[in-house]
N, C-alpha and C positions, 0 to 999 in steps of 0.2 A: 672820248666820244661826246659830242655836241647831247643838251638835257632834250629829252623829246617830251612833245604834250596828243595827245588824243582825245578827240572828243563827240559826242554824239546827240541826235537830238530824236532819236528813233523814240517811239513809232510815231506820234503827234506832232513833235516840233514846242510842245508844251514847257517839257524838262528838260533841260542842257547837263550830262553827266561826262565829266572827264577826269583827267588823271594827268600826273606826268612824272617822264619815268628820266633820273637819273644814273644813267649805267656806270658801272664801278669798272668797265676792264679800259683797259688800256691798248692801243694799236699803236706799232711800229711803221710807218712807210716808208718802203725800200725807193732809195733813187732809181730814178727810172734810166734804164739800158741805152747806153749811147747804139743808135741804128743807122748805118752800117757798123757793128764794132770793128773798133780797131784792133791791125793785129797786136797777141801779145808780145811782150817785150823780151827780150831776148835773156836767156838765162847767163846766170854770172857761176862765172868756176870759181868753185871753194878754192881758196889757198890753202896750199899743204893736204888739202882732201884726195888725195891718189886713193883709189878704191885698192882695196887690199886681194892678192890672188887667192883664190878659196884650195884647199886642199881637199881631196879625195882617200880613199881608203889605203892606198898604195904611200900615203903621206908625201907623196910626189905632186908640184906644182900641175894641177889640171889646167891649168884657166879658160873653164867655164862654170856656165850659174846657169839657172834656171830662166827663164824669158820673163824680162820685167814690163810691164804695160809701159810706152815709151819708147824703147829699147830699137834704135836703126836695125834698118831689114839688114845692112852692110856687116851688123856684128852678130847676127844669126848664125853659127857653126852649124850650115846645110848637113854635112856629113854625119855628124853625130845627133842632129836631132833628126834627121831621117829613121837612124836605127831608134831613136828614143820616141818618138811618133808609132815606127812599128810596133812597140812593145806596149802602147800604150800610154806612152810618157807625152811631155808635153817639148814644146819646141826651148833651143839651149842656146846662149849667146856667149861669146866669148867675154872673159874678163880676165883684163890684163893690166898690170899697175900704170901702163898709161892713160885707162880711161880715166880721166875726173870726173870726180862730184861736181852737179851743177846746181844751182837754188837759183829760183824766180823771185823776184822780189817785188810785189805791184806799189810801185811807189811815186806819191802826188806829184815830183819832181821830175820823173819822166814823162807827164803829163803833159809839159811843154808850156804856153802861153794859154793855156784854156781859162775861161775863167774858173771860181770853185764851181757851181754849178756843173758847169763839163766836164771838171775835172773827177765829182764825184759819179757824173753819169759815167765817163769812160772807167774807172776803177771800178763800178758794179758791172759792166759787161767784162772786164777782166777777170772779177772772183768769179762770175759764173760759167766761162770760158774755161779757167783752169779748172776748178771742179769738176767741170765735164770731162775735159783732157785725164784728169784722174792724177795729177803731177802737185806734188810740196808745194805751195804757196805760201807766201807771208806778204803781209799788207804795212806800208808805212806813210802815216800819216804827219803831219806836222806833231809834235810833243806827241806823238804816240806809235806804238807798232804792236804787230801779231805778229808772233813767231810762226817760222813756217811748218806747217800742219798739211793734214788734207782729210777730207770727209763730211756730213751732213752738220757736224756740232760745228767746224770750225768754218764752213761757209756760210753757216747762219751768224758766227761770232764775228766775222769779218763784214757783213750785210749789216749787221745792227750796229754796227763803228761807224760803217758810212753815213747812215741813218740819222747818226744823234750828233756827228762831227758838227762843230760850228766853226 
């Protein structure tokens, strides 16, 4: 933060008394939000990441799970989260070793011909896009990456990478 000075000549105009204040914090600014954002980038399947079918009490293949934020309205098991909605429960989606694992990856190179400028404005409406979405994010930079994460520490952790990247 810039030193600031203050100063006064109250009540006469006689005496001139001032001060100046050199502040000790420090401030971070976040690139500013490409407007309209762009949408995000399409998620990439894990290799070899087949989700695994969960078993039930009967130690019998169920394949379903509980309703992940995300999760297509197509692989909601109506039937069985009907009766689990009745009881209380919450709604259920199927899981079968052919769903794959997907990861987002927000990365400079998808960015296309922007210049860096653009490029960091469109990556900060993308970290804050995904956070919202509530979905694993990971950020790749030139000579740097964040592993994908998700929550209030790692979209600050990804916001202050954009911030300080040169």
């Amino acid at each position: 933060m810039p030193t600031l000075s203050a100063e006064t000549r109250f009540p006469l105009g006689f005496f001139r008394a001032w001060t100046v204040w050199r502040p000790a914090g420090q401030v971070i600014v976040y690139p500013k939000q490409e407007r309209p954002p762009a949408p995000l980038p399409s998620a990439r399947a894990t290799p070899g990441g087949l989700a695994q079918s969960r078993r039930t009490q009967g130690a019998e293949v169920d394949g379903i799970r509980g309703y992940r934020r995300g999760d297509p309205m197509k692989l909601v098991f109506w039937k069985k989260a009907a009766k689990s909605l009745e009881a209380g429960g919450d709604l259920v989606s199927r899981d079968t070793s052919a769903s794959a694992q997907y990861e987002l990856w927000l990365d400079w190179q998808s960015c296309g011909t922007l210049s860096p400028e653009d490029r960091l404005s469109r990556l900060t409406a993308w970290v804050v896009a995904a956070d919202r979405a509530g979905v694993n994010y990971g950020l790749q930079l030139p000579g740097f990456s964040i592993f994908r994460d998700h929550g209030e520490a790692h979209r600050r952790q990804c916001l202050e990478a954009l911030a300080l990247w040169n």
